[in-house]
matplotlib code that plots the C-alpha trace (Angstrom):
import matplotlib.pyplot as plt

x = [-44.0, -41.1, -37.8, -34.8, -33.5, -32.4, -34.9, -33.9, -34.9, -37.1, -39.4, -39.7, -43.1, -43.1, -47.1, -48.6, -51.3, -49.2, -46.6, -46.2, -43.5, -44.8, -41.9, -39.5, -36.0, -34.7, -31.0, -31.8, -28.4, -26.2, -28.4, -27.1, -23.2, -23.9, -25.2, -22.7, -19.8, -21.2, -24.0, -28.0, -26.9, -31.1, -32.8, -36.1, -39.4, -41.0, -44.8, -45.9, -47.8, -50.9, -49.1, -47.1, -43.0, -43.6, -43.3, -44.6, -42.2, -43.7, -40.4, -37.5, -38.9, -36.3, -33.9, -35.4, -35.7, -31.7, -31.6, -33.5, -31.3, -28.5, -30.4, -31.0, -28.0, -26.7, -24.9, -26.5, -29.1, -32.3, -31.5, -29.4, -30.0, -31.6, -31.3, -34.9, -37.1, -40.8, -43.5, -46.9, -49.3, -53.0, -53.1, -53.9, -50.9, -48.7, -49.6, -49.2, -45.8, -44.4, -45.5, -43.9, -40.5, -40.7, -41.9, -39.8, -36.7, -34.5, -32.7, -29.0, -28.1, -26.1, -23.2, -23.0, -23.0, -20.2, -18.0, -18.5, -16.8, -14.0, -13.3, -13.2, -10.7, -8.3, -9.0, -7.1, -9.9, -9.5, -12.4, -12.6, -13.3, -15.9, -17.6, -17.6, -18.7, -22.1, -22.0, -21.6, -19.4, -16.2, -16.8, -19.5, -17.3, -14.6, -17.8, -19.0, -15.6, -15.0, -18.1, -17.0, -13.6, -15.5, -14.5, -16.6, -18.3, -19.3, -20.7, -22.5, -24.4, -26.1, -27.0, -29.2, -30.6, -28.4, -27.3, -28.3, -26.4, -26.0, -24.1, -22.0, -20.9, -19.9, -17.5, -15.3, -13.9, -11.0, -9.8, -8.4, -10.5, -9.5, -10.5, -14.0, -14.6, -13.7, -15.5, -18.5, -18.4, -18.0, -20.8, -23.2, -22.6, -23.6, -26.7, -28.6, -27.8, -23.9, -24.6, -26.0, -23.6, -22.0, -21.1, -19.4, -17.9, -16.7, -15.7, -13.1, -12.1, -12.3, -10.1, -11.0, -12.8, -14.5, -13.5, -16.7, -16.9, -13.7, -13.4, -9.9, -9.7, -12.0, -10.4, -6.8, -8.5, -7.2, -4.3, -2.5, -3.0, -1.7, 1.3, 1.8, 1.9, -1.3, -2.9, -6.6, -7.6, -10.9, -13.6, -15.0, -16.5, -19.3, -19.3, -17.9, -16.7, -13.0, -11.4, -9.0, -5.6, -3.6, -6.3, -3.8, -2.0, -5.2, -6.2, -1.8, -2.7, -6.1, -4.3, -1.9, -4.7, -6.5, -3.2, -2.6, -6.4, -5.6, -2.3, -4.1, -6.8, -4.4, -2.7, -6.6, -5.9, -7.9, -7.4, -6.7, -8.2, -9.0, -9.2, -11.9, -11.4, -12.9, -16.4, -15.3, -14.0, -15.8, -18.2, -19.0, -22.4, -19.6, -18.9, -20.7, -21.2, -19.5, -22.9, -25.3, -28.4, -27.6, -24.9, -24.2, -20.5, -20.2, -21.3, -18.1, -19.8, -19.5, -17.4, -15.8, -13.1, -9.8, -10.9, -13.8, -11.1, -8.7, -11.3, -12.8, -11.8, -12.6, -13.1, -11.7, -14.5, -13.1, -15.1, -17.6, -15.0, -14.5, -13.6, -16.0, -14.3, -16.8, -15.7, -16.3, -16.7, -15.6, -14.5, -17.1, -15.4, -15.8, -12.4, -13.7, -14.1, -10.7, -9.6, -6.2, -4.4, -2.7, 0.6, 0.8, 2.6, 6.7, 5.9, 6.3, 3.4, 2.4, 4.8, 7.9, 11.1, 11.8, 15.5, 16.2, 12.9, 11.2, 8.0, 7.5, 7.3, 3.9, 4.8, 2.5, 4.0, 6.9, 10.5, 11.7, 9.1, 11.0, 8.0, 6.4, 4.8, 3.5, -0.4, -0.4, 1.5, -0.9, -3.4, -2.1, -1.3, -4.4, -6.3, -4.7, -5.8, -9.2, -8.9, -7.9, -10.5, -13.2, -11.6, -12.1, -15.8, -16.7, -16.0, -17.6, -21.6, -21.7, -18.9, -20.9, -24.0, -23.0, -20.7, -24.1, -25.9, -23.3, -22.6, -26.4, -26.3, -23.3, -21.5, -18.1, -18.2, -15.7, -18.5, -20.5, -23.2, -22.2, -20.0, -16.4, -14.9, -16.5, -17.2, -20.9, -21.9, -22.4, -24.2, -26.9, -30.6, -34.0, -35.1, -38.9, -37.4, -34.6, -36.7, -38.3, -35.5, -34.2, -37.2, -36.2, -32.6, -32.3, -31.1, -27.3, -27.7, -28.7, -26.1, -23.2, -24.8, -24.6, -21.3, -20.1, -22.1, -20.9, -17.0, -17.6, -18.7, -15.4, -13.1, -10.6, -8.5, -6.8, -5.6, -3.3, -0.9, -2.7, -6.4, -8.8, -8.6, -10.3, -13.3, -10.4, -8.9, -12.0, -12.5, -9.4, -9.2, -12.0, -10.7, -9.2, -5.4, -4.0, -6.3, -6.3, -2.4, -2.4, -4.6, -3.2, 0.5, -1.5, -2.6, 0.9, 3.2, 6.7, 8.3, 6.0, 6.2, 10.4, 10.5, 7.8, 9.4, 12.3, 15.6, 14.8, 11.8, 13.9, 16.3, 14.0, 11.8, 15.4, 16.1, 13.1, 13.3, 16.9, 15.9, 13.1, 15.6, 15.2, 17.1, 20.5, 21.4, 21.0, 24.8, 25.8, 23.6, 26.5, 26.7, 22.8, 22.9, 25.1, 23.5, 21.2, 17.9, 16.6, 19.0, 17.9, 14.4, 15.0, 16.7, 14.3, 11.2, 12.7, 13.7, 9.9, 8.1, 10.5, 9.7, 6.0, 7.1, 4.1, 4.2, 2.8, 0.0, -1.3, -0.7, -3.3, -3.9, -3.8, -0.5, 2.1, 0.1, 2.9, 5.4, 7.7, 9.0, 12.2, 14.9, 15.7, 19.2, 18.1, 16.4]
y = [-51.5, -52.2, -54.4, -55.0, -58.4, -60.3, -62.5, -64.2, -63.1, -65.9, -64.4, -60.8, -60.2, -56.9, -55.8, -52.8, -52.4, -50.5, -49.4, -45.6, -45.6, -47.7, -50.3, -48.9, -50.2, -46.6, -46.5, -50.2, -51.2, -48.9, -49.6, -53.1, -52.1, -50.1, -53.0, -55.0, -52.9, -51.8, -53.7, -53.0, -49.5, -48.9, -51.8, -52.3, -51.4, -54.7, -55.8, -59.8, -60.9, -63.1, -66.0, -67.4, -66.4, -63.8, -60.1, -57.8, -54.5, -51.5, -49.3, -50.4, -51.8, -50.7, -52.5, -55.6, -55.3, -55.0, -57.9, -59.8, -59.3, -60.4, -63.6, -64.0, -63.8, -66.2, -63.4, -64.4, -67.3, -66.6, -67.5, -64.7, -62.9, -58.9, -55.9, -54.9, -53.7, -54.9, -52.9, -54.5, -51.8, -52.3, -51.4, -48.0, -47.5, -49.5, -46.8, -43.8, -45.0, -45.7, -42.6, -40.8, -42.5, -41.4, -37.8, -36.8, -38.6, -35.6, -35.7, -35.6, -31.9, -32.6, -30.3, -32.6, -35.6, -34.2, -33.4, -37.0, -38.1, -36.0, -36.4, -40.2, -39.9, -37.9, -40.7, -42.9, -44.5, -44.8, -43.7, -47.4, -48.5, -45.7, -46.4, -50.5, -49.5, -47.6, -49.4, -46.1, -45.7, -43.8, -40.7, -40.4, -40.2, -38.1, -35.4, -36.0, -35.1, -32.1, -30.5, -31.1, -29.7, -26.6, -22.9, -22.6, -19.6, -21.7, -24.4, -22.0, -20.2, -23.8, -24.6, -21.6, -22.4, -19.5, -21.5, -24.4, -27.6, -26.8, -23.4, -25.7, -27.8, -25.3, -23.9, -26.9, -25.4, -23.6, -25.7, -22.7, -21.6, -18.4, -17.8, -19.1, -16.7, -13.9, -15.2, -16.0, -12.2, -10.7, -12.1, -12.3, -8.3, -8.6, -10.5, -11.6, -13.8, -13.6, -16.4, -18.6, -21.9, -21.3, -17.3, -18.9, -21.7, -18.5, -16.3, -19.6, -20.1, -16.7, -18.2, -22.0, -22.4, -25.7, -28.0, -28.6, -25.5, -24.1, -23.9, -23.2, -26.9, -29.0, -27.9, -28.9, -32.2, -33.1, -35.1, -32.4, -29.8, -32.5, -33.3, -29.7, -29.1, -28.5, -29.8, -30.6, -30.3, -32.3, -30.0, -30.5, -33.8, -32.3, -31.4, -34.0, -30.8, -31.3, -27.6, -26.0, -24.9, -22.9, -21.4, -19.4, -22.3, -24.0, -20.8, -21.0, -24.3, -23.3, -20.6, -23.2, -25.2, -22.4, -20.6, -24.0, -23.9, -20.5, -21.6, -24.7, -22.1, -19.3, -22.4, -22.4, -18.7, -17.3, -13.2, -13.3, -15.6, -14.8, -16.9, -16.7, -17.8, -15.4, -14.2, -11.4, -11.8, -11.1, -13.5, -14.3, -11.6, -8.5, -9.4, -9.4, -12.5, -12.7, -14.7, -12.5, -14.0, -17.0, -18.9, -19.6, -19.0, -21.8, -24.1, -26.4, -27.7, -24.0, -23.6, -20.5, -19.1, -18.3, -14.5, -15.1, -16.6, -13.4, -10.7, -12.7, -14.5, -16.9, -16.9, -19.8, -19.9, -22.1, -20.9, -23.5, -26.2, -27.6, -25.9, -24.2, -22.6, -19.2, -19.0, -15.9, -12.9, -9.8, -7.1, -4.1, -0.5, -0.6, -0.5, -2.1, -5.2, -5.1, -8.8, -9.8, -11.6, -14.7, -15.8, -19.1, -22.0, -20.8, -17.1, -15.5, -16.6, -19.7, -22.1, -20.7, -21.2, -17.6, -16.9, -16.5, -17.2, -14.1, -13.4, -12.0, -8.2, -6.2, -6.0, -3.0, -1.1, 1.2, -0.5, 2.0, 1.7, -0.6, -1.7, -2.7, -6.5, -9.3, -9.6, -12.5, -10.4, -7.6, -10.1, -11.5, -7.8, -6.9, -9.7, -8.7, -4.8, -6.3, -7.8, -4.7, -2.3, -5.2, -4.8, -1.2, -1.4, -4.2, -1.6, 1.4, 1.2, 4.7, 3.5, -0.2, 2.1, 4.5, 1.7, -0.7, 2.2, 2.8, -0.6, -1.1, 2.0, 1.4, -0.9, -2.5, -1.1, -2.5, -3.7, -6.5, -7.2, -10.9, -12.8, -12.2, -13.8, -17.1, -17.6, -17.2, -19.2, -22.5, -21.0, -18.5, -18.9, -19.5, -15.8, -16.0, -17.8, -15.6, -12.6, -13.2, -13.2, -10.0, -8.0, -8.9, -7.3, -3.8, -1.4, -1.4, -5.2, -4.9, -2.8, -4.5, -7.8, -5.6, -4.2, -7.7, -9.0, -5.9, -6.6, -10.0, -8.3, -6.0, -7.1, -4.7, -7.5, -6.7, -9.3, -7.7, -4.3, -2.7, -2.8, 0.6, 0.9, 4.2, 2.5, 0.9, 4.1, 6.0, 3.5, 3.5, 7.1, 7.9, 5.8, 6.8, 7.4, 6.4, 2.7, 1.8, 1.7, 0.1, -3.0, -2.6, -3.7, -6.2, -7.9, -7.3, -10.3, -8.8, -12.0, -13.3, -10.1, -9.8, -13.4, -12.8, -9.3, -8.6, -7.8, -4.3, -3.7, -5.1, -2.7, 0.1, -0.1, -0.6, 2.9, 4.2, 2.9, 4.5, 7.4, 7.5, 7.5, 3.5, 0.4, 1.7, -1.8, -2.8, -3.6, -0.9, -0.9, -2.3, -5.6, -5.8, -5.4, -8.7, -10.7, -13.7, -12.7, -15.0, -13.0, -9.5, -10.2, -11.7, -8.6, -6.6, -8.5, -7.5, -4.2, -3.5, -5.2, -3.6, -0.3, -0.8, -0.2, -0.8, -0.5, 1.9, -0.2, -0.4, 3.0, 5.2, 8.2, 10.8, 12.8, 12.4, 9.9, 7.1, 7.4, 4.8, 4.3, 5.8, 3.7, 5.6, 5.7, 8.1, 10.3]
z = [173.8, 171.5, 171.8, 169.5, 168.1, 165.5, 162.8, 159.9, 157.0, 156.0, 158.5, 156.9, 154.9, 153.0, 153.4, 151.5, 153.5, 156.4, 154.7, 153.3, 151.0, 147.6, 146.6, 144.7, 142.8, 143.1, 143.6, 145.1, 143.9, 145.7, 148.9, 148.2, 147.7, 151.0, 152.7, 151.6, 152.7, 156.2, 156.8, 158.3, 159.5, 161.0, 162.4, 160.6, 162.5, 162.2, 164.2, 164.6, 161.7, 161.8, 160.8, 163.7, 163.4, 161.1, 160.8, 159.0, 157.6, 158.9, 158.3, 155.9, 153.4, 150.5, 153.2, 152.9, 148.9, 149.3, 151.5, 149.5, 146.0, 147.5, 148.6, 144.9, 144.2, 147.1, 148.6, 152.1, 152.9, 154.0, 157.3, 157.2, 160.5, 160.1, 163.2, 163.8, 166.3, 167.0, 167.4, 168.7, 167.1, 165.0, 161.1, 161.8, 164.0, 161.9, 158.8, 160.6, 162.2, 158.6, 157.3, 160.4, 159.3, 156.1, 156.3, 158.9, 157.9, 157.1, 153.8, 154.0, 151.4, 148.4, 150.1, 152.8, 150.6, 148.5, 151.3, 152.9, 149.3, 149.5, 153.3, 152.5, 149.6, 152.1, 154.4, 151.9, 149.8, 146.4, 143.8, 142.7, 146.1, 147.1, 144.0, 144.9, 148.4, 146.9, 143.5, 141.5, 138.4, 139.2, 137.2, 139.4, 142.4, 141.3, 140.2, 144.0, 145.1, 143.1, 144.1, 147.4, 147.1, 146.1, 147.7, 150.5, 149.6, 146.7, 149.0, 151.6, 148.3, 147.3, 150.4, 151.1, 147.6, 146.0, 143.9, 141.9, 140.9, 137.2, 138.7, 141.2, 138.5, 136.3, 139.2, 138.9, 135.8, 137.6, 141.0, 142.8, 145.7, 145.1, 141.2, 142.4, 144.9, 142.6, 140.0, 142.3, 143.5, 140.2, 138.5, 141.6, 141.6, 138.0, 138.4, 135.6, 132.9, 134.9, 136.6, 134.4, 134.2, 130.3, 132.1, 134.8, 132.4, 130.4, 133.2, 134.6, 131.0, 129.1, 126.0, 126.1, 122.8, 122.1, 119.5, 117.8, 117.6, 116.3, 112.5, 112.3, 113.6, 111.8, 108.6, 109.6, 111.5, 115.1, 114.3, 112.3, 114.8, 117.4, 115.3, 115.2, 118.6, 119.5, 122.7, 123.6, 127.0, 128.4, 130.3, 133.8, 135.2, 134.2, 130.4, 127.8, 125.4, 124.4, 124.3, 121.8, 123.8, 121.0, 118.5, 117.0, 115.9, 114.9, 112.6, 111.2, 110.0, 108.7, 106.6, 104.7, 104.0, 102.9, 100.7, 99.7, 97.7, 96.8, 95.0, 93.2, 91.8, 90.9, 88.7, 87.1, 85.7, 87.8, 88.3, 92.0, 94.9, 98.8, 101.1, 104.6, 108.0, 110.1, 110.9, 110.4, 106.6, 103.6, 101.9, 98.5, 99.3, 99.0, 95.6, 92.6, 90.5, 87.0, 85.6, 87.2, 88.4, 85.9, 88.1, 91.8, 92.1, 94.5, 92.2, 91.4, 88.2, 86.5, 83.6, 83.0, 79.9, 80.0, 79.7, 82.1, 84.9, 83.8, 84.7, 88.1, 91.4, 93.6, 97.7, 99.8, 102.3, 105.7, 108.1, 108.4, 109.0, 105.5, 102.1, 100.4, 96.4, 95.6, 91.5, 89.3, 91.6, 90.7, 93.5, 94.2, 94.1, 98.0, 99.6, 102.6, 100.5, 98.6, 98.3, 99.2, 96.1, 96.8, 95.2, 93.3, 95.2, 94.1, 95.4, 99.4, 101.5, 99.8, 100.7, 99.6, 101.8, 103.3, 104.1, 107.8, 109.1, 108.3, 106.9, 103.6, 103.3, 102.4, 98.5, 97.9, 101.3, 100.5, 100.3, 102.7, 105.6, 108.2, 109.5, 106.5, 107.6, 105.6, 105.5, 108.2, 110.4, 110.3, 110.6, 114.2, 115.5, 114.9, 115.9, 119.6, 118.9, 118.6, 122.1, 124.4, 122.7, 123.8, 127.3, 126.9, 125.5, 128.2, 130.6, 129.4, 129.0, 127.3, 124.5, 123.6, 123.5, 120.8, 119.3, 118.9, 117.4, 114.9, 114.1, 113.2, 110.7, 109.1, 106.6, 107.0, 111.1, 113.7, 115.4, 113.6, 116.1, 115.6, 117.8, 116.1, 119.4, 118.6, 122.8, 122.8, 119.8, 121.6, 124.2, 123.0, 124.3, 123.0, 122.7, 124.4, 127.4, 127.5, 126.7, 130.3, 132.4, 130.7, 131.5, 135.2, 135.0, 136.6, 134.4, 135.5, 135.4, 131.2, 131.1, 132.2, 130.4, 127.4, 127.4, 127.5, 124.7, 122.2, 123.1, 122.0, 118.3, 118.7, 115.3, 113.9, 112.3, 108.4, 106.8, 104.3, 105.4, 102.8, 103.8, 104.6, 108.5, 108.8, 110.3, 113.0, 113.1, 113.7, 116.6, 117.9, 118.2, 120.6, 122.8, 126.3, 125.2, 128.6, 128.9, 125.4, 125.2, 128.8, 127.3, 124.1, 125.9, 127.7, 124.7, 122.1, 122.3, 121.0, 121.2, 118.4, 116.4, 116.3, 115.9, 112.4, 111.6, 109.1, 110.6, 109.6, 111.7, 114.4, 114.0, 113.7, 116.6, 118.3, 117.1, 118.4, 121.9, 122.2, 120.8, 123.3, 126.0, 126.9, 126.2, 127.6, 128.4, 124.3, 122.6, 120.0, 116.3, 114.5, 116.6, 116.8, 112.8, 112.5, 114.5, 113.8, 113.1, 116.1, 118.3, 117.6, 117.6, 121.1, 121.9, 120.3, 122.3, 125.4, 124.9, 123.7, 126.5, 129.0, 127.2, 126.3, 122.8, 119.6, 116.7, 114.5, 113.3, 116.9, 118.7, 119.3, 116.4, 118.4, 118.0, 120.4, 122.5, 122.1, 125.1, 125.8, 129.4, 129.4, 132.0, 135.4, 134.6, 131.6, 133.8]

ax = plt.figure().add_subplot(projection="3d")
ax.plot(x, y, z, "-o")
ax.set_aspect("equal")
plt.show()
């Protein structure tokens, strides 16, 4: 027999001796802030205590430790009327009925819970007031809501346990439903290591690059790459990491801090100095040491002489995020380790004005070679070489095979077997744990995992026109002619290269796209010869991206493999 009333709550007793669920302040206070907005939402099963006028809980006890908080804190009296219904059952009855409740109370899923949160905020309600209504901090809504904004596909796969939440999460990195699903299908196909929640982070964001984790920036410091221009943009709801937006500004500014040491130490009398801001660079292990095994050249306390500092360098390492002075190496006969000689301050490329807005020319580079480039030049280009031969090798098991194995038994290789991208180093795994899970890949699984991880090591970057590329070379020339210059347009930004380039190379590569039979719709040579250099190189941009025009630096060796589209109207 039950019935439902009303009692005050004065007349509630809370017994352990029937009661399942153990007391417990879990969550207690958003039961309260629930209770407060809406009220007793389930009547509590209650059964007639021994005592006259009371009633023992035999379901709802965590309701009545809500009720009674906010009688503490005079939110309600004790008279306060409480929903219940009464139950007139023995101990024994009184047990099992409570553990009934509580066993097969069904658990509402987290997907369901997320999507209550956002149907509610397009119902009008703001985060501030969902979060007072279940006394949760507003970060906490507007996580709730994102994962329940979430592509459905996305949803569906964690509620049949495909998924997990740390994967969920990392979804909300991209907020088109679209880009998910893709991304969702791609690495799902992959399996593996693919899905766990830094790939997914990395597949939404392939460029974002962390900002404790980027070099380039905590030498300038975060304020001058601001004031520069720069822009920092906060990561999901879910991850507290700031990312870097413009890295290639971040690593500009590294440079002048970088040239600007170099010009201070060159003022020392020192023969020439390099400076180091890439994994890829060399370090002050390629050199020998002037002292032998007697000194450490990064010791700042060394003393060296005049002659000493006349036959010797120094290496401006930046790449741990602060300035780190190498004294009194002296270069190897390896070309592969060749050090690039920095100007002091009044010379090109260390702070002198340049006329025009042009980089300075490759000294040491023919004066009639048109596209002679300054070092830093040479250095973006083939920073974005570097990019579509990893799109090439990420695609091609065979070609990261045979790449690894000659990486490991050579010396100055294209292929370091090091993270050169800088993307994976905040997320690598403890080896035995990851060990297991890569027994369990299939063998087209390792593979594809494998192909990725050796285009991350892919660097053919030069930092001066004048460095050895036949290891680049050799590269670049076993690639597929047709794909490598298809991702090597992909990657070349002309716009950036005119606007860096001397009017001369402008001109030139001009010359060649005509000549090629394109660019019918560029004004005579005379008129582009007098104009501003900002002009022509705009005109020059265009005419190259319309044409798929590289420069030499970046075509493919194989002869005759550089065609430029040619316009219809030439046909």
């Amino acid at each position: 027999m039950t019935e439902q009333t009303q009692i005050a709550f004065s007349k509630l007793i809370a017994s352990d001796a029937i009661n399942a669920r153990p007391a417990t302040k879990d969550k207690l206070d958003e039961l309260v802030a629930s209770i407060r907005a809406s009220g007793i939402i389930q009547p509590l099963v209650v059964r007639p205590a021994v005592e006259d006028g009371q009633f023992e809980i035999i379901d709802g006890r965590r309701r009545y430790a809500a009720l009674a908080q906010r009688v503490k804190a005079k939110e309600i009296k004790r008279s306060h009327m409480v929903p219940v219904v009464i139950r007139y059952e023995t101990d024994g009855q009184a047990l099992a009925t409570s553990l009934a409740a509580n066993i097969m109370r069904l658990g509402m899923h987290p997907v369901d819970e997320f999507t209550a949160f956002a149907r509610m905020a397009e119902q009008g309600r703001t985060d501030e007031e969902i979060a007072a209504a279940f006394a949760i901090d507003t970060r906490r809504v507007r996580q709730r809501r994102a994962l329940g904004t979430l592509a459905p596909v996305i949803r569906d796969a964690y509620r049949k346990g495909k998924l997990d939440e740390k994967q969920v999460q990392a979804f909300t990195a991209h907020a088109d439903h679209g880009v998910q699903e893709a991304a969702f299908e791609k690495l799902r196909r992959q399996g593996g290591i693919s899905l766990l929640p830094s790939s997914i982070r990395r597949e939404l964001m392939p460029d974002a690059v962390p900002a404790a984790s980027c070099p380039a920036l905590q030498l300038v410091g975060e304020q001058a790459y601001l004031e520069a221009g720069g822009t920092l943009t906060d990561g999901t709801l879910f991850d507290d990491a700031r990312y870097v937006d413009d890295v290639p500004l971040a690593k500009r500014l590294a440079r002048d801090v970088l040239r600007a040491e170099c010009g201070r130490l060159h003022g020392e009398g020192w023969q020439w100095v390099q400076y180091a801001i890439e994994e890829t660079d060399p370090s002050e292990f390629n050199f020998d040491y002037l002292h032998g095994d007697d000194g450490f050249p990064g010791d700042p306390s060394a003393e060296y002489t005049a002659e000493e500092k006349a036959a010797s360098g120094c290496l401006v390492d930046g790449r741990s995020g602060s300035i780190e002075v190498f004294r009194g190496l002296v270069r190897r006969g390896d070309q592969a380790f060749a050090a690039e000689a920095e100007e002091p301050d009044d010379a090109p490329g260390l702070g002198a004005e340049i006329d025009d807005g042009e980089e300075p020319a490759a000294t040491s580079t023919p004066a009639d070679d048109p596209f002679a480039i300054s070092g830093a030049l040479t250095e973006s280009i083939t920073e974005a070489q570097s990019k579509a031969i990893a799109v090439l090798v990420q695609d091609d098991f065979e070609l990261a095979v045979r790449l690894a194995l000659a990486a490991l038994e050579s010396r100055g290789a294209p292929a370091q077997i090091s993270d050169t991208s800088g993307r994976r180093l905040a997320e690598l795994h403890d080896f035995a744990s990851h060990w297991q899970h890569v027994k369990r890949l299939s063998y087209g699984e390792a593979m594809q995992v494998f192909a990725s991880a050796i285009a991350c090591t892919v660097s053919v970057v030069a930092l001066n026109p004048w460095a050895d590329r036949s290891d680049a070379n050799a590269l670049v020339a076993s690639l597929p002619v047709e794909k490598y210059t298809r991702w090597m347009r992909e990657a070349f930004d002309p716009a950036d290269y005119f606007k860096r380039a001397s009017k001369e190379t402008a001109l030139a590569a001009i010359e060649e796209i005509v000549e090629a039979g394109a660019g019918r719709n560029l004004a005579p040579v005379d008129v582009l010869a007098g104009m501003k250099k900002a002009d022509l190189a705009a005109a020059a941009a265009d005419a190259a991206k319309a044409a798929g025009w590289l420069p030499p630096q970046l075509r493919h060796p194989t002869p005759a493999s550089f065609e430029i589209a040619r316009d219809e109207a030439a046909e």
